[in-house]
MIMI-984226 format. One record per atom (N, C-alpha, C): residue in three letters; atom name; x, y, z. Coordinates in Angstrom, 3 decimals. Layout:
! MIMI-984226
ATOM res atom        u        v        w
ATOM ALA   CA        X        Y        Z
...
***
This chain:
! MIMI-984226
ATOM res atom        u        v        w
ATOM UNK    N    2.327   34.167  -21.324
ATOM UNK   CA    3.101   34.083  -20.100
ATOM UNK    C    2.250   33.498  -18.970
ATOM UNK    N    1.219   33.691  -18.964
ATOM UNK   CA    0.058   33.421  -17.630
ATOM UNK    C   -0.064   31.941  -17.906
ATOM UNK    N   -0.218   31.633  -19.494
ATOM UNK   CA   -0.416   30.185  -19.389
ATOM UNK    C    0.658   29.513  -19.115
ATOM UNK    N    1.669   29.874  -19.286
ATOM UNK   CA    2.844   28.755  -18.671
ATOM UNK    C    3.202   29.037  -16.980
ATOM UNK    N    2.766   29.851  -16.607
ATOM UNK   CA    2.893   29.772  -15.091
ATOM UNK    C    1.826   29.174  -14.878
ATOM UNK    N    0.483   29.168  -15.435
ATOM UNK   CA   -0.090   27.906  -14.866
ATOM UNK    C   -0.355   26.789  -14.732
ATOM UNK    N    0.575   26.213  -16.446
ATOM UNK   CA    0.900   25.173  -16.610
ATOM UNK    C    2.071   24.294  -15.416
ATOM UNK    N    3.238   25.576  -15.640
ATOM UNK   CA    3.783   25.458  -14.228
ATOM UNK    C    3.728   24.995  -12.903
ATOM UNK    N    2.425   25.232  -12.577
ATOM UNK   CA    1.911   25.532  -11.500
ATOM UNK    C    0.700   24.257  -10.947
ATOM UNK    N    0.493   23.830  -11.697
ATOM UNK   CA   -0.065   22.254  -12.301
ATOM UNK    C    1.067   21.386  -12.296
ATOM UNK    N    1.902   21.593  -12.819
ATOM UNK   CA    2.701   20.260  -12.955
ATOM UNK    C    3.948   20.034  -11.319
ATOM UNK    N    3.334   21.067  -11.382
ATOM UNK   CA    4.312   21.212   -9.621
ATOM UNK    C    3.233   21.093   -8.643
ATOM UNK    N    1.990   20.933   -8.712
ATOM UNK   CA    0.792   20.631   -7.416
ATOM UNK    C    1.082   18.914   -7.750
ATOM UNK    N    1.458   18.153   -9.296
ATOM UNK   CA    1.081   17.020   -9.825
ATOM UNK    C    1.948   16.568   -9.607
ATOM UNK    N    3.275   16.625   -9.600
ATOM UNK   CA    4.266   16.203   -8.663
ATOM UNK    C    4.249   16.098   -7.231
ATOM UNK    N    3.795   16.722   -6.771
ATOM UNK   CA    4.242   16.659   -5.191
ATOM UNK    C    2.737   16.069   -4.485
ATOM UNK    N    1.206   15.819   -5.651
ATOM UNK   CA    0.577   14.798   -5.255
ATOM UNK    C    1.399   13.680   -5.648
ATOM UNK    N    1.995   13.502   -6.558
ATOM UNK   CA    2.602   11.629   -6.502
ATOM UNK    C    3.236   11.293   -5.919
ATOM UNK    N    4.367   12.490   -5.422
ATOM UNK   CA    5.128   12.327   -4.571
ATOM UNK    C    4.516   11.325   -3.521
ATOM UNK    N    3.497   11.838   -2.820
ATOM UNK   CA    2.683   11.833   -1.782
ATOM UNK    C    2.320   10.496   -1.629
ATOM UNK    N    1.781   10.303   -2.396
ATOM UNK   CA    0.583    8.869   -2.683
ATOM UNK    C    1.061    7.418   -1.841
ATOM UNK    N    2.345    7.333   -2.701
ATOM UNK   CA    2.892    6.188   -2.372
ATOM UNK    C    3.469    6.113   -0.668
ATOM UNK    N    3.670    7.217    0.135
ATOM UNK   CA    3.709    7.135    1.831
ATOM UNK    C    2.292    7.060    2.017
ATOM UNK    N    1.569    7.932    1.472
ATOM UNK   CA   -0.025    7.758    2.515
ATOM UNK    C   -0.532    6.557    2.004
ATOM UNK    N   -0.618    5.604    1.001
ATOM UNK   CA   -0.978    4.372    0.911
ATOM UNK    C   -0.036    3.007    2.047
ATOM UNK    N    0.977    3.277    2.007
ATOM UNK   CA    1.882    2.709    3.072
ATOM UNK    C    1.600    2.963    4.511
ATOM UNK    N    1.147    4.294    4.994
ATOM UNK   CA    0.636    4.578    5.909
ATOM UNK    C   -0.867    4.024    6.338
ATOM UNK    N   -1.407    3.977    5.276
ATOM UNK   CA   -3.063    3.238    5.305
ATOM UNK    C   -2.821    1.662    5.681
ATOM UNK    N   -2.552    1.159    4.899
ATOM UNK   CA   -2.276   -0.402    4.734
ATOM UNK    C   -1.093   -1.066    5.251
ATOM UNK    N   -1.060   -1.312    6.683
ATOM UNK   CA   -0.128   -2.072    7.171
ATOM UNK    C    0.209   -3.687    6.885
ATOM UNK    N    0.896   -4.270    6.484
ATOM UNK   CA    1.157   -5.482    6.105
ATOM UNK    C    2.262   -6.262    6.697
ATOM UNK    N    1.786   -7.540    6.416
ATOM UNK   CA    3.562   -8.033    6.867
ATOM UNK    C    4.104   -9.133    5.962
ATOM UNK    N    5.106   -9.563    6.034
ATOM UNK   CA    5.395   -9.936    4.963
ATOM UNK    C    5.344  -11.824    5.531
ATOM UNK    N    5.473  -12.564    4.591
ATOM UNK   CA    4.865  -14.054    4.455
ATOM UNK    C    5.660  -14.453    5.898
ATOM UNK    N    7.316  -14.124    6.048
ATOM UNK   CA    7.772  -14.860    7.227
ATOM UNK    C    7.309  -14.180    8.214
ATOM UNK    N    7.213  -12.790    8.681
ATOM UNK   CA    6.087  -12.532    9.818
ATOM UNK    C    5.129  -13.334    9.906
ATOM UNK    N    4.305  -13.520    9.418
ATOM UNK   CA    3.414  -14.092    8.884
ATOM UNK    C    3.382  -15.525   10.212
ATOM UNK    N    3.908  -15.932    9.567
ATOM UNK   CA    4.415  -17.803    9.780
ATOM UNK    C    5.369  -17.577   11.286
ATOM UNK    N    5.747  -16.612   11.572
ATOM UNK   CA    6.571  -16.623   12.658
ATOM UNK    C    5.406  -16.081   13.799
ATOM UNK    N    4.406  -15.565   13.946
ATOM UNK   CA    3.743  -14.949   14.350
ATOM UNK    C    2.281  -16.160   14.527
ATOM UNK    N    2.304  -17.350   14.020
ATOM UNK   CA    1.642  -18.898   14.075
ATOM UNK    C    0.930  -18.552   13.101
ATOM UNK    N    1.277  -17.737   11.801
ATOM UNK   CA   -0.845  -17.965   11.197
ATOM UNK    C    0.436  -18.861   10.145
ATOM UNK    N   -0.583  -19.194    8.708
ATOM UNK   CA    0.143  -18.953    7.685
ATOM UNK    C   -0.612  -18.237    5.897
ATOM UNK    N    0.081  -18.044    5.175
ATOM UNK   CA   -0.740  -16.969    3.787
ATOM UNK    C   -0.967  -18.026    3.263
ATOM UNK    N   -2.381  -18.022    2.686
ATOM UNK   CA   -2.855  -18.105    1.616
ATOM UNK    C   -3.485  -17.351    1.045
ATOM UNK    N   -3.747  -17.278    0.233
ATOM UNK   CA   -4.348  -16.769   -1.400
ATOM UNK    C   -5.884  -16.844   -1.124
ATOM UNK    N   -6.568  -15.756   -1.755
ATOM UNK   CA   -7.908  -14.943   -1.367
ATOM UNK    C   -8.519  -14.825   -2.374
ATOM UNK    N   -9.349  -15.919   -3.289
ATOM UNK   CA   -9.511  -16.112   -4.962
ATOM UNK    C  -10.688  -14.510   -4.796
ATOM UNK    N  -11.046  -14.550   -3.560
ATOM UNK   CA  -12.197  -13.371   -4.029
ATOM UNK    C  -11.794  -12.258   -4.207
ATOM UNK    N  -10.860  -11.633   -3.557
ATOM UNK   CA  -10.049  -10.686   -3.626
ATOM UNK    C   -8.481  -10.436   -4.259
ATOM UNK    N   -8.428  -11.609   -4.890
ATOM UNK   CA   -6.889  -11.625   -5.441
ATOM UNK    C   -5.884  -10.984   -4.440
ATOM UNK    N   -5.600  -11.615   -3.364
ATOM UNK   CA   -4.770  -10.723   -2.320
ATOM UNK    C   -4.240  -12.596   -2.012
ATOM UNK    N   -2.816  -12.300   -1.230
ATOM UNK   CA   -2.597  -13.214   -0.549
ATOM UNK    C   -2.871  -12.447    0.911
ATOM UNK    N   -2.985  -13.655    1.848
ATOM UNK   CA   -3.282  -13.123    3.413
ATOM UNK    C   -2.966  -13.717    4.641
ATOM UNK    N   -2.400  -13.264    5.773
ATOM UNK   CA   -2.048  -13.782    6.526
ATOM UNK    C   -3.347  -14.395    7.388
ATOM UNK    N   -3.185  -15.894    7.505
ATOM UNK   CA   -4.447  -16.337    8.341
ATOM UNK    C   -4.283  -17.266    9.250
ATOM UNK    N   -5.047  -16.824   10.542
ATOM UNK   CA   -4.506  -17.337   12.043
ATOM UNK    C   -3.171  -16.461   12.316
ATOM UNK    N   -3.087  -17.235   13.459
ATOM UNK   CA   -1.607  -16.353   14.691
ATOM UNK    C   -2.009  -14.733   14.833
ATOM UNK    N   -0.961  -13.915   15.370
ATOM UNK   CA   -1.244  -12.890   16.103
ATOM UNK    C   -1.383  -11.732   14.349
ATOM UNK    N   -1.525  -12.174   13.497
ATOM UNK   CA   -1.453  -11.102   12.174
ATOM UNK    C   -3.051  -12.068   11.348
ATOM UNK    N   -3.772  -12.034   11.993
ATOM UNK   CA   -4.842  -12.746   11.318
ATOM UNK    C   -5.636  -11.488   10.636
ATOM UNK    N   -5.865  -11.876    9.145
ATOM UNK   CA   -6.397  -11.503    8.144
ATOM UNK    C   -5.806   -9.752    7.303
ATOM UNK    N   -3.983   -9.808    8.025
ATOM UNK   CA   -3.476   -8.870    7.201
ATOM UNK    C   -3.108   -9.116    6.219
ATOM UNK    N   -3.007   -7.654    5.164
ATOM UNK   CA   -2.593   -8.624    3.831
ATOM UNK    C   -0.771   -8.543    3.568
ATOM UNK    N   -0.508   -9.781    2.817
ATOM UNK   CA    0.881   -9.923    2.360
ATOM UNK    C    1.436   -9.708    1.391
ATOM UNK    N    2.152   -8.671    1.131
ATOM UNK   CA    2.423   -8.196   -0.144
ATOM UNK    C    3.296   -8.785   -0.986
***
């Protein structure tokens, strides 16, 4: 009985970390997307060192574009 309440009890802390993850990564990493981007004067290109595309120049210089 003890082990399934703590199995329980695990899989319900392990849920409600994943839950989690995906707002506090959204919350970390602000982005904008390619037409911000271009509307805002920069424009994206591609970041071979980092495999990221990125907004570069205008008022969003060096955010990334998802």
């Amino acid at each position: 009985m003890r082990t399934r309440l703590l199995g329980f009890i695990a899989a319900v802390m392990l849920a409600a970390l994943g839950a989690m993850s995906p707002v506090a990564q959204a919350a970390a990493v602000p982005s904008v997307d390619a037409q911000t981007c271009m509307t805002g004067g920069g424009t994206v290109q591609y970041d071979s060192a980092t495999s990221l595309w990125t907004c570069m120049g205008g008022s969003h210089d060096g955010e990334p574009v998802p």
